[in-house]
N, C-alpha and C positions, 0 to 999 in steps of 0.2 A: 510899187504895187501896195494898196491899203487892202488890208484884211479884216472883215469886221465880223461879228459874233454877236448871233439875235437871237432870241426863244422863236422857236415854233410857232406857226399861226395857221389861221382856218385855212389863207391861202396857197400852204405850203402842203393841202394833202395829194394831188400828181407830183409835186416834188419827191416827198415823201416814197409813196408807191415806185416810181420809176428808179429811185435809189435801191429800193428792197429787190425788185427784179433784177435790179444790174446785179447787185451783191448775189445773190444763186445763180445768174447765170456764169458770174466770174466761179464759183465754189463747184461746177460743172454739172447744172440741171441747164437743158439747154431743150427742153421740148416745148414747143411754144404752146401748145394748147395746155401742159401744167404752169405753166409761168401765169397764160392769163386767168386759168382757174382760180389760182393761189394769190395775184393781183387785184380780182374781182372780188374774192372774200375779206383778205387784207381790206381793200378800201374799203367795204361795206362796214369794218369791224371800226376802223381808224376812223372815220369822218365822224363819228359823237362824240368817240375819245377829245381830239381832237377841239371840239366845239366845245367839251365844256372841263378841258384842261387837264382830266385824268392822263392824256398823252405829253408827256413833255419831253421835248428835245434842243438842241439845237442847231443852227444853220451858219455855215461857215461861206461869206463871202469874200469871194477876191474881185476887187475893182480898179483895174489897168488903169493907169496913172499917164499923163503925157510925158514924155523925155524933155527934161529942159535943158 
């Protein structure tokens, strides 16, 4: 398995967001109409950050490898 490690990008803001929901749903908020209130403002607030770099993070990939 290769694991690689990238900064944040514009096209990472549903990545983003669906990360933030899983983490409170796992922390035990689990009412969906606060999840998508609290996801719909999140993204409104992240998508400028985001575009012009005040937000930075970043994204950890794992890319399954063939067995040789």
């Amino acid at each position: 398995m290769v694991i690689s490690t990238r900064p944040t990008a514009n096209e990472d803001l549903t990545l983003i967001c669906q990360h933030r929901v899983a983490m409170f749903c796992d922390g035990g908020r689990r009412q969906p109409s606060e999840l998508k209130k609290m996801e719909r403002s999140f993204r409104e607030w992240l998508k400028p950050r985001l575009k012009d770099g005040t937000y930075f993070g970043f994204i950890v990939e794992a890319e399954q490898q063939p067995r040789r």
